[in-house]
C-alpha positions as CSV (number, residue, x, y, z in Angstrom):
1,X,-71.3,11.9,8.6
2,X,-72.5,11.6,12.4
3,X,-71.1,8.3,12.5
4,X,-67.5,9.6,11.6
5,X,-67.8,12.4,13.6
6,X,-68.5,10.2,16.5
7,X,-65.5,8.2,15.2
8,X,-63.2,11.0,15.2
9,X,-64.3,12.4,18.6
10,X,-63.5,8.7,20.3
11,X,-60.1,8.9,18.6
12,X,-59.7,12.7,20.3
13,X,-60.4,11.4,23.6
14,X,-57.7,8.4,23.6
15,X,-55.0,10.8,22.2
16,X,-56.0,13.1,25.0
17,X,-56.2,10.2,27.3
18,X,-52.8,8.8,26.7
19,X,-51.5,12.1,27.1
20,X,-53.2,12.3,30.0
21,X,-51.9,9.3,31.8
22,X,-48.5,9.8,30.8
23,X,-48.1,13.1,32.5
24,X,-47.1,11.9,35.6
25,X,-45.0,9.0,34.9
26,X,-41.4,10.2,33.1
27,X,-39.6,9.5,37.0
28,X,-37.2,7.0,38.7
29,X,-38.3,7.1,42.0
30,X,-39.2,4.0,43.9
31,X,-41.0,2.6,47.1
32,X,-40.9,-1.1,48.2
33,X,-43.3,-3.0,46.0
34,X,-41.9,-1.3,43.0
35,X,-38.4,-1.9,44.0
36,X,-38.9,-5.3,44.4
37,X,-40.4,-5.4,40.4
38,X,-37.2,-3.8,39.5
39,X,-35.1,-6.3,41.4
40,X,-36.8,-9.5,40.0
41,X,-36.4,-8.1,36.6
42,X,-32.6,-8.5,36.6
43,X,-33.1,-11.8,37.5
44,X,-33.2,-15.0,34.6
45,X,-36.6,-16.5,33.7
46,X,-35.7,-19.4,35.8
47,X,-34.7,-17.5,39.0
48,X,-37.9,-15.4,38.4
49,X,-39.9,-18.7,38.5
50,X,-38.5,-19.9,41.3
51,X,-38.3,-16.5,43.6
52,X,-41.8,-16.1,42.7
53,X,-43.0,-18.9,43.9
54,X,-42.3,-17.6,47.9
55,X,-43.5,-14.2,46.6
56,X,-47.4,-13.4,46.7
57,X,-47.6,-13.0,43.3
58,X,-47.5,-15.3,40.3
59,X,-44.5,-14.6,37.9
60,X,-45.6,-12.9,34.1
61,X,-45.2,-9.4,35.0
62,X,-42.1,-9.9,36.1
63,X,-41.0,-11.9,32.9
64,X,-42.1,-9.2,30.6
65,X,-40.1,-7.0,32.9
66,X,-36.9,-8.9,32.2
67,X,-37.4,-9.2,28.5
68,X,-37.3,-5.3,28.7
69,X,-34.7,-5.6,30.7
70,X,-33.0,-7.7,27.8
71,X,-34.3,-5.1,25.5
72,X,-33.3,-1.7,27.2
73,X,-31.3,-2.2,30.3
74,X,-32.4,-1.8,33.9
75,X,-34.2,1.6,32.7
76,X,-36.7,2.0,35.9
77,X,-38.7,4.5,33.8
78,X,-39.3,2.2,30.7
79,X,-40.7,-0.2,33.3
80,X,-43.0,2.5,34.0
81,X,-43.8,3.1,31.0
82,X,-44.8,-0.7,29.9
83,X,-47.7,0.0,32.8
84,X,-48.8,3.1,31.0
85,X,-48.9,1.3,27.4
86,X,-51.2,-1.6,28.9
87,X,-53.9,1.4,30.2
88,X,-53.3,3.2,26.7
89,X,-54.0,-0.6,25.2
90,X,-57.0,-0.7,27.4
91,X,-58.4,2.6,26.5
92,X,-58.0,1.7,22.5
93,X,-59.6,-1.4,23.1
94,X,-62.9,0.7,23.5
95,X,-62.6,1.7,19.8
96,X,-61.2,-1.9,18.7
97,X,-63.2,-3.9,20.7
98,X,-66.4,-2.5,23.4
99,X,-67.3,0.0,19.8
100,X,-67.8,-2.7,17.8
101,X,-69.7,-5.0,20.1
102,X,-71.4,-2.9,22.0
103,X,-72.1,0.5,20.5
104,X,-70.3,3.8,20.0
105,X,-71.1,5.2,22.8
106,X,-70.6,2.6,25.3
107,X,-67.6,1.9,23.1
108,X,-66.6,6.1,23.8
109,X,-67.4,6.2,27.4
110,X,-65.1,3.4,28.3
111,X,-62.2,4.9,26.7
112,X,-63.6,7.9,28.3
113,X,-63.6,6.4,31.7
114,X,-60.1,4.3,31.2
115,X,-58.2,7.3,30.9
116,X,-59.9,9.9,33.5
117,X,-61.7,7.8,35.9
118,X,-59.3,9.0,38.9
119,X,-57.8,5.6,40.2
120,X,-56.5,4.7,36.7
121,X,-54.5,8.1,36.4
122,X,-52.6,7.1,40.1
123,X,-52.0,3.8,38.8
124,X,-51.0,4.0,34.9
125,X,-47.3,4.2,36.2
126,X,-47.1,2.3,39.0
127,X,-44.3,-0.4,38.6
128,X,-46.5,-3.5,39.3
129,X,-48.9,-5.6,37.5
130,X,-51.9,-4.3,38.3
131,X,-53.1,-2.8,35.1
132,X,-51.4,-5.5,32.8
133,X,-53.9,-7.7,34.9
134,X,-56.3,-5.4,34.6
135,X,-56.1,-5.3,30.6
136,X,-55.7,-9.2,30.6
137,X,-59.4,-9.8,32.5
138,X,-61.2,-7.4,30.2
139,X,-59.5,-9.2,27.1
140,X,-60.3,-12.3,28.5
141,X,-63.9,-10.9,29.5
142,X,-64.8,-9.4,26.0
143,X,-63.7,-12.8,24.1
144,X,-66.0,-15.1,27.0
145,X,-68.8,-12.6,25.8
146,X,-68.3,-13.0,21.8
147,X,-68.3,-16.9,22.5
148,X,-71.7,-16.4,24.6
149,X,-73.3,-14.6,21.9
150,X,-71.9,-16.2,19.0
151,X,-72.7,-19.9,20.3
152,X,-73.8,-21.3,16.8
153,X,-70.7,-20.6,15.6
154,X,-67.1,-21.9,15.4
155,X,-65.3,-19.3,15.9
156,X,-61.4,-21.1,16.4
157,X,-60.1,-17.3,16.9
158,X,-62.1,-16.6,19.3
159,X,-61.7,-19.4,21.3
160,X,-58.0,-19.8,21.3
161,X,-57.8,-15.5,22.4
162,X,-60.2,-16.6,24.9
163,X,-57.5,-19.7,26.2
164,X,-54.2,-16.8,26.1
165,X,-56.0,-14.2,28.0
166,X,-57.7,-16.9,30.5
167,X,-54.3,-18.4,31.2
168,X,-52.0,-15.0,30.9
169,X,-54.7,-13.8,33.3
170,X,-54.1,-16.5,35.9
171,X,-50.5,-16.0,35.9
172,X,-50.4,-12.2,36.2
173,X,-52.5,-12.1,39.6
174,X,-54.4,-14.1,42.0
175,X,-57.1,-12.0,41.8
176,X,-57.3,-12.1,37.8
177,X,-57.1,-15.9,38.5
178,X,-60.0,-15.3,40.7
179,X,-61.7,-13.9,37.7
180,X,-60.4,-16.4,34.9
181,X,-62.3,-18.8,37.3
182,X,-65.5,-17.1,37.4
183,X,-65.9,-16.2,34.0
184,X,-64.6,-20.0,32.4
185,X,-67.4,-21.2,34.9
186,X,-70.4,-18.7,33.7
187,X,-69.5,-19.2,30.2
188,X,-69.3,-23.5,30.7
189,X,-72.9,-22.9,32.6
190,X,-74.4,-21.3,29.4
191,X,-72.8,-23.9,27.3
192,X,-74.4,-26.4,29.0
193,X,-77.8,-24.8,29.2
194,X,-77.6,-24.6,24.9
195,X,-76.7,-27.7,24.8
196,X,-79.0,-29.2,26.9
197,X,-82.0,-27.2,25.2
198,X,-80.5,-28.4,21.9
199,X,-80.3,-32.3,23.5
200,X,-76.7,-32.6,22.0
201,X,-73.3,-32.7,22.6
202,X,-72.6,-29.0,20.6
203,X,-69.6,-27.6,19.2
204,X,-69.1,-24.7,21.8
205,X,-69.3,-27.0,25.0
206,X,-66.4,-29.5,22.9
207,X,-64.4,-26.6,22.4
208,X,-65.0,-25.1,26.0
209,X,-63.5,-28.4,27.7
210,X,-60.5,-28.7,25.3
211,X,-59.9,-24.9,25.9
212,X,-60.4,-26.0,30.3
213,X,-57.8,-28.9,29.3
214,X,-55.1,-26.7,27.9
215,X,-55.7,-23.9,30.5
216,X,-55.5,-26.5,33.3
217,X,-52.2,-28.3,32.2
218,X,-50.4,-25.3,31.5
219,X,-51.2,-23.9,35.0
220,X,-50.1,-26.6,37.0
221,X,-46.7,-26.1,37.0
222,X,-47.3,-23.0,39.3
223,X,-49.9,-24.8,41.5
224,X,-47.1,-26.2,43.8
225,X,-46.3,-22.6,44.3
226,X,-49.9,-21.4,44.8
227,X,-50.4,-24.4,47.4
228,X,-47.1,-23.0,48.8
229,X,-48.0,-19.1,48.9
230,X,-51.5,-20.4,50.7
231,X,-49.6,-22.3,53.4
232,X,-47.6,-18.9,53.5
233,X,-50.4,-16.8,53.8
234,X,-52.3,-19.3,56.5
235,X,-49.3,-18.9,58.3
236,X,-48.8,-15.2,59.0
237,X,-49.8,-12.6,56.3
238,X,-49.1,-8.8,56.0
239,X,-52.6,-8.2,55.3
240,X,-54.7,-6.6,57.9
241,X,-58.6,-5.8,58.0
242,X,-61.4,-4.0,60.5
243,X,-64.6,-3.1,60.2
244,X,-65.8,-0.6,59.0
245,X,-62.3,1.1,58.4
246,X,-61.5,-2.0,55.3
247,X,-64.7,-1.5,53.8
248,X,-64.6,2.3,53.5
249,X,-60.9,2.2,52.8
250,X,-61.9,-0.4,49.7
251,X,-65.1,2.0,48.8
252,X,-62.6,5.1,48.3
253,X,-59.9,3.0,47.1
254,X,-62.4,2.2,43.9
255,X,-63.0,5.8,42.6
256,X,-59.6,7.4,43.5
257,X,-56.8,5.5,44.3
258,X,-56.6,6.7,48.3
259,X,-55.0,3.7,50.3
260,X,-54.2,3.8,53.8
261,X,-51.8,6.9,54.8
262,X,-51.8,7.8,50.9
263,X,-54.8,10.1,49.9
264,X,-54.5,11.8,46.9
265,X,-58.1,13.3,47.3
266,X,-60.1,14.1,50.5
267,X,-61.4,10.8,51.5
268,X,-64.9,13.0,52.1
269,X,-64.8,13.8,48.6
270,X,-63.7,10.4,46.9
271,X,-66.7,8.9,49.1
272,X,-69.2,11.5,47.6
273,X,-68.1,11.0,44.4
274,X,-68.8,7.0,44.7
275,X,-71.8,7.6,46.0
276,X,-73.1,9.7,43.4
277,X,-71.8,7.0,41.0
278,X,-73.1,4.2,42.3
279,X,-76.5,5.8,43.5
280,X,-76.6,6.9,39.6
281,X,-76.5,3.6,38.3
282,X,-79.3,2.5,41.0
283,X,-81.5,4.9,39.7
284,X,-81.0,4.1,36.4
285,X,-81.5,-0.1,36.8
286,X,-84.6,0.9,39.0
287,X,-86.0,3.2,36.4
288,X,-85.3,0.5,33.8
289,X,-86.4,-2.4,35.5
290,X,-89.4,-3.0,32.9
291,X,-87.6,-2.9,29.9
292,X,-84.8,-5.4,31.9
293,X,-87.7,-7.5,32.4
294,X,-88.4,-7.8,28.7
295,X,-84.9,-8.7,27.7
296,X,-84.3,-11.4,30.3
297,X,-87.9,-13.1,28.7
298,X,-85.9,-12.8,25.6
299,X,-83.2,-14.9,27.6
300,X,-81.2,-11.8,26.4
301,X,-78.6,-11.0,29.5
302,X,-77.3,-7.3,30.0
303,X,-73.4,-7.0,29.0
304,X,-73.0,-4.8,32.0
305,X,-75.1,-6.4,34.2
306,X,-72.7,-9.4,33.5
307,X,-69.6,-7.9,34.3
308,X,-70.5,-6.2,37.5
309,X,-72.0,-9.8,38.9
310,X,-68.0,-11.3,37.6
311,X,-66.8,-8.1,39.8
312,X,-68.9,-8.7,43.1
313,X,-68.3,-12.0,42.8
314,X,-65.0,-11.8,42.7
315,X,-65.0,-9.7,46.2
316,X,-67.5,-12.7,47.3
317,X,-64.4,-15.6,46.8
318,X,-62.0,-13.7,48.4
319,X,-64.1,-13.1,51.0
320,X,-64.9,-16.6,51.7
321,X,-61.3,-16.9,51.0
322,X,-60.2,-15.5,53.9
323,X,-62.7,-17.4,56.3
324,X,-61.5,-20.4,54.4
325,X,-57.7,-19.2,55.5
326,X,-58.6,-17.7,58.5
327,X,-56.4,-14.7,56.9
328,X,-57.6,-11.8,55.1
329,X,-56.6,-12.0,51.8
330,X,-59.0,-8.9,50.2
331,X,-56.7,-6.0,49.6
332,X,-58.1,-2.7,48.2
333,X,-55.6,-2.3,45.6
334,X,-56.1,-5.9,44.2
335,X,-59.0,-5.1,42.9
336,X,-57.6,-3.3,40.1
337,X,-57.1,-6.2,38.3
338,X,-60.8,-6.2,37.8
339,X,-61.2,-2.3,37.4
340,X,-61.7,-2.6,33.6
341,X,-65.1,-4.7,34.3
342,X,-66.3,-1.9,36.7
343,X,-65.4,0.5,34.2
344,X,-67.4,-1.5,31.7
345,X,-71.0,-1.7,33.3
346,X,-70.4,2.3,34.4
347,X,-69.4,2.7,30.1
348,X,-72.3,0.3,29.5
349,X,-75.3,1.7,32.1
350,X,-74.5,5.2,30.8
351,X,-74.4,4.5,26.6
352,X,-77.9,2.6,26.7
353,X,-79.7,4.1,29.5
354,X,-77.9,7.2,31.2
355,X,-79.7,10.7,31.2
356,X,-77.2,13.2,29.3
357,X,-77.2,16.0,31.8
358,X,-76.2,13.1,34.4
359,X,-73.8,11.3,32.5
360,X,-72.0,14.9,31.4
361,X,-72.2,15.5,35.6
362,X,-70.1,12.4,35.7
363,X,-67.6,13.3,33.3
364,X,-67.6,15.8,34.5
365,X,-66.8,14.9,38.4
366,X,-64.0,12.9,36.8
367,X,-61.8,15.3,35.4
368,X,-62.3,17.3,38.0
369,X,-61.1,14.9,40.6
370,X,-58.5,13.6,38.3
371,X,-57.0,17.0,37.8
372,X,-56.8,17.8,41.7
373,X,-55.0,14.2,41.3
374,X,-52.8,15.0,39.0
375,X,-51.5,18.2,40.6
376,X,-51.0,16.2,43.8
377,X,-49.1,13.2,41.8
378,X,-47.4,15.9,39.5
379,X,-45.8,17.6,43.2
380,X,-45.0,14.1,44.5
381,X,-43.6,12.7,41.8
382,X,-41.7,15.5,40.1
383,X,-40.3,16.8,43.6
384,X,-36.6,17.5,44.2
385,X,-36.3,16.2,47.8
386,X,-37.1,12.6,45.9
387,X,-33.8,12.8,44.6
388,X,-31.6,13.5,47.4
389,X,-31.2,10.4,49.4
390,X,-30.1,8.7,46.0
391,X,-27.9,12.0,45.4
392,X,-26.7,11.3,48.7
393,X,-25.7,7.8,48.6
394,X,-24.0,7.9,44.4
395,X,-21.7,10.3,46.2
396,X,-20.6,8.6,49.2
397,X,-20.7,4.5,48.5
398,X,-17.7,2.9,47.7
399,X,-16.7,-0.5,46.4
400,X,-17.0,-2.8,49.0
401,X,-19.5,-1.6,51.4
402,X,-22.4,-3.5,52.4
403,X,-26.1,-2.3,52.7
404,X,-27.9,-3.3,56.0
405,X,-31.8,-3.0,55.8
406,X,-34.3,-3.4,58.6
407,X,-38.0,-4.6,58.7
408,X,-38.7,-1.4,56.4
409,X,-38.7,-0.5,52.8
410,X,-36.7,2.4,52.5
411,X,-33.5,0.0,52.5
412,X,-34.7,-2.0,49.7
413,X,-35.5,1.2,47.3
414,X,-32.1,2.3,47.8
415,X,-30.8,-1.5,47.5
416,X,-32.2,-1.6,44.0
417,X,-30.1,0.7,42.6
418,X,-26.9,-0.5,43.6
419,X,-27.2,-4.7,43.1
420,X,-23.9,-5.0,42.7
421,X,-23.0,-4.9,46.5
422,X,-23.4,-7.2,48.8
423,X,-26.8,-6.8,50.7
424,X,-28.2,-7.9,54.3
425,X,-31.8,-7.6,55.4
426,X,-31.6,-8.1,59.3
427,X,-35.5,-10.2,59.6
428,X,-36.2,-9.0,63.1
429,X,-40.1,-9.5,62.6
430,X,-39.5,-13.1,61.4
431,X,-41.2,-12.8,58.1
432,X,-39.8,-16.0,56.9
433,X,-39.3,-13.9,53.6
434,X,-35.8,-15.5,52.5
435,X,-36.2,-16.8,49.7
436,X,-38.5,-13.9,48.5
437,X,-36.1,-11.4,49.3
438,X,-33.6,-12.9,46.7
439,X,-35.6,-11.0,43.9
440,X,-32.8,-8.2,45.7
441,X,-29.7,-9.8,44.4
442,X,-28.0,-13.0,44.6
443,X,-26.1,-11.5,47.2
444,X,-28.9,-10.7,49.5
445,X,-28.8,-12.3,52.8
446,X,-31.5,-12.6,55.2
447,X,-30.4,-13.1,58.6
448,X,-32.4,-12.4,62.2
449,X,-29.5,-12.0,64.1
450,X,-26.1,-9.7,63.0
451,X,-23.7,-12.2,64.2
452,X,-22.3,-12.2,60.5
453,X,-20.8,-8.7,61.9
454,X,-19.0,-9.8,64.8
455,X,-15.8,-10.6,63.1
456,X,-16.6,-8.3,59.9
457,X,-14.0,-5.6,58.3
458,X,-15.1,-2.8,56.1
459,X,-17.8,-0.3,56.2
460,X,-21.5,-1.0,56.5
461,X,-24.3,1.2,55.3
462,X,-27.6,1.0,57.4
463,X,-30.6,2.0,55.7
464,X,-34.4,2.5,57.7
465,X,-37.0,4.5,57.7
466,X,-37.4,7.1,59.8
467,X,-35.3,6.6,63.1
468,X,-31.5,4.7,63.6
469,X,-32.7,2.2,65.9
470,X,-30.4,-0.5,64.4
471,X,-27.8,1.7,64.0
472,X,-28.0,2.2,67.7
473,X,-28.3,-1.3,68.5
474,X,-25.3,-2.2,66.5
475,X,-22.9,0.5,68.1
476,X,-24.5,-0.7,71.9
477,X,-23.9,-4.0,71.1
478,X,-20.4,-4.1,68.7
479,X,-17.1,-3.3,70.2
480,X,-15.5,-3.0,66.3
481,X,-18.1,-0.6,65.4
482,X,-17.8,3.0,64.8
483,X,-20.3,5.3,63.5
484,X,-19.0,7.8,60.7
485,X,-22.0,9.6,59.6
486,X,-25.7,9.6,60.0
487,X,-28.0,11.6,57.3
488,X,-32.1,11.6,57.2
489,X,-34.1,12.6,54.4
490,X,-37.9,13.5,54.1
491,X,-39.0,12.3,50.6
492,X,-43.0,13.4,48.7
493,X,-43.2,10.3,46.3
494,X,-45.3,8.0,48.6
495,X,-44.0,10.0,52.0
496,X,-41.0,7.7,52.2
497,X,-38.7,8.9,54.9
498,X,-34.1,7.3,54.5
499,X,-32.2,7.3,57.7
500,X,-29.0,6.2,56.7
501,X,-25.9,5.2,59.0
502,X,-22.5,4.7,57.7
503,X,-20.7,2.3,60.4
504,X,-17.2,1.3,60.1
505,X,-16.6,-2.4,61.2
506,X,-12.9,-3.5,62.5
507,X,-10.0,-1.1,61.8
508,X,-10.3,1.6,59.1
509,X,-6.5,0.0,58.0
């Protein structure tokens, strides 16, 4: 009877969670990263390739987003949705999956803290691949663990789920490939400790180094790209970092989402509340530390105590990464993509050694935070002004005009909508993004000057963010340019700000 009970109330909470998460998502509104997601996904699996390799990316998201672009059109809300389904999955996966190897409760506290733990909330809709990445680690990570602990057997299944998620991983994010790495090396050390105490060639180390082989040839088609993308990077990279600002920016980031000019909480309060978490979790390994002891005799090794090490060592190679580079390549919100092990060793430390009154203080904490989230997201992303720079531009664009966008995003959310017209993207900065920037259309040309314009006939919309500096540039600089209307909008989702500029180039007749 308890045990059903406990069943029933797991199933409650991912009901409850799903709903949850999918409050805030049901809009079409964009900003740059997620427009360019939108833009790749009309493209064919072979342009997506191809574009993707001068992207910073590697390419499955974006070929799941075209097959539901084959399936449902260029719906920018089923897009959205697809991120919520791969949190819901994740969240399930602690009845499926963490429940059955783990424990109920550790099993109901990570379903618990998939759907309210506050960053997961701000990022179950985001158009990007950050929690399909997330979902693929912790797949790939639960799988490694069965193999650890199930040595003595051969377990094909197991193996060949291991391979998928340790592949799909690397091709979803650099980071998850990060994490494919680490965890395919731990499990190959442990292999080679059993067999070495054994003194024989066994089954799992055989199977490991077939599974390496298949993983390996299968991901070196994209290594050209990756070698490419790390010449990119080495070059000039939009990534910036200081000290302490990064590292308190990447503490908050963890526990609510806040990143850069976009807080969602007080930054005061989403520190506290990692604080409490993470000097929670000291207390409890401290207060523990015997009976730890006594399990790693038994050469026994602590689930969560495993995934957190995969997590921080993750941060580590990316760290020495950068010095490598000479480039910062740690990014805050990269580290989604292994959130679901964080979440893990927090389920984990809490089922088998948390103190009720503290773990219901967490739970606690959480919702509360999350629902000061949500009311923030729900305003954002539910607010009219969203809609009126695309109002705005569906009642004056005509067949024919061009869209002109500047070293800002606002150009290229509005460009999404409309790839049907011809589209320039003046490269003032020198980004060297050209071939990147053809996820935008076919018809998307880069150019870093607008001598294209000198002899050009017809009218010319030019999108920025918040001031008309090109516009102004253009009519100083143009003899057959003539302004016919300028229009600013003031947007909540993400605080994106349209100036737009209709110019006329040549004679009207």
């Amino acid at each position: 009877m308890k045990k059903n009970k406990s069943k029933w109330i797991h199933i409650i909470i991912i009901v409850l969670g799903i709903i949850w998460v999918s409050i805030p998502i049901f809009h079409s509104n964009l900003w740059f990263d997620e427009a360019y997601s939108v833009g790749m996904a009309n493209h064919t699996f072979g342009e997506i390739w191809n574009i993707g390799g001068h992207d910073v990316h590697p390419v499955l998201y974006y070929w799941i987003l075209h097959i539901i672009n084959l399936l449902f059109g260029n719906q920018i809300m089923v897009y959205r949705i697809f991120s919520a389904i791969c949190v819901a999955i994740l969240g399930i996966l602690g009845y499926t999956h963490i429940r059955k190897d783990f424990g109920d409760k550790t099993g109901m506290f990570f379903s618990f803290l998939v759907f309210f733990f506050p960053i997961n909330l701000v990022y179950a809709g985001e158009l990007r691949m950050y929690t399909l990445a997330m979902l693929l680690v912790t797949l790939m990570a639960i799988y490694a663990y069965r193999i650890y602990k199930r040595k003595e057997e051969k377990n094909i299944k197991n193996w060949i789920l291991f391979a998928i998620f340790s592949l799909a991983s690397a091709y979803s994010h650099y980071y998850a490939l990060v994490a494919a790495g680490i965890i395919n090396l731990l499990l190959l050390i442990s292999l080679v400790i059993d067999a070495k105490e054994k003194k024989q060639f066994t089954c799992g180390l055989k199977a490991f180094i077939l599974s390496a082989v298949v993983q390996i040839v299968l991901y070196i088609p994209w290594i050209m790209y990756l070698l490419l993308q790390v010449s990119q990077v080495s070059n000039g990279f939009w990534i910036g970092i200081s000290f302490p600002g990064t590292i308190i920016e990447f503490f908050t980031f963890q526990f609510t989402g806040n990143l850069g000019d976009t807080t969602y909480v007080s930054n005061i309060l989403a520190g506290i509340f990692g604080i409490i978490i993470c000097v929670y979790m000291i207390y409890l390994y401290a207060k523990n530390k015997k009976e730890s002891n006594e399990e790693n005799k038994k050469k026994e090794r602590n689930p969560a105590l495993l995934a957190i090490g995969v997590y921080g060592l993750v941060i580590l190679a990316v760290c020495l990464a950068s010095l490598i580079i000479w480039r910062p390549v740690i990014y805050a919100r990269y580290m989604l993509c292994v959130t679901g092990l964080f979440l893990f060793f927090l389920a984990d430390t809490m089922a088998k050694m948390g103190n009720q009154k503290w773990n219901i203080l967490i739970g606690t904490l959480c919702i509360a935070i999350s629902i000061v989230i949500m009311i923030n997201l729900v305003q954002s992303n539910y607010d009219v002004s969203n809609q009126a720079p695309l109002e705005y531009i569906k009642e004056n664009i005509q067949e024919g005009d061009v869209i002109l966008n500047g070293n800002e995003g606002s150009g290229f959310v509005i460009g999404a909508n409309y790839p049907e017209h011809t589209h320039y993207f003046w490269d003032q900065a020198v980004w060297n993004v050209e071939e990147a920037y053809k996820a935008f259309g076919t018809d998307m040309h880069t150019v870093y000057n607008l001598d294209d314009f000198k002899d050009f006939t017809g009218r010319v919309w030019i999108i920025n963010a918040n001031n008309y500096a090109i516009c102004d540039y253009v009519l100083e600089n143009f003899e057959n340019a003539e302004l016919l209307e300028k229009k600013e909008f003031k947007t909540k989702y993400k605080n994106f700000e349209y100036t737009f500029a209709l110019v006329q180039f040549g004679d009207v007749t």
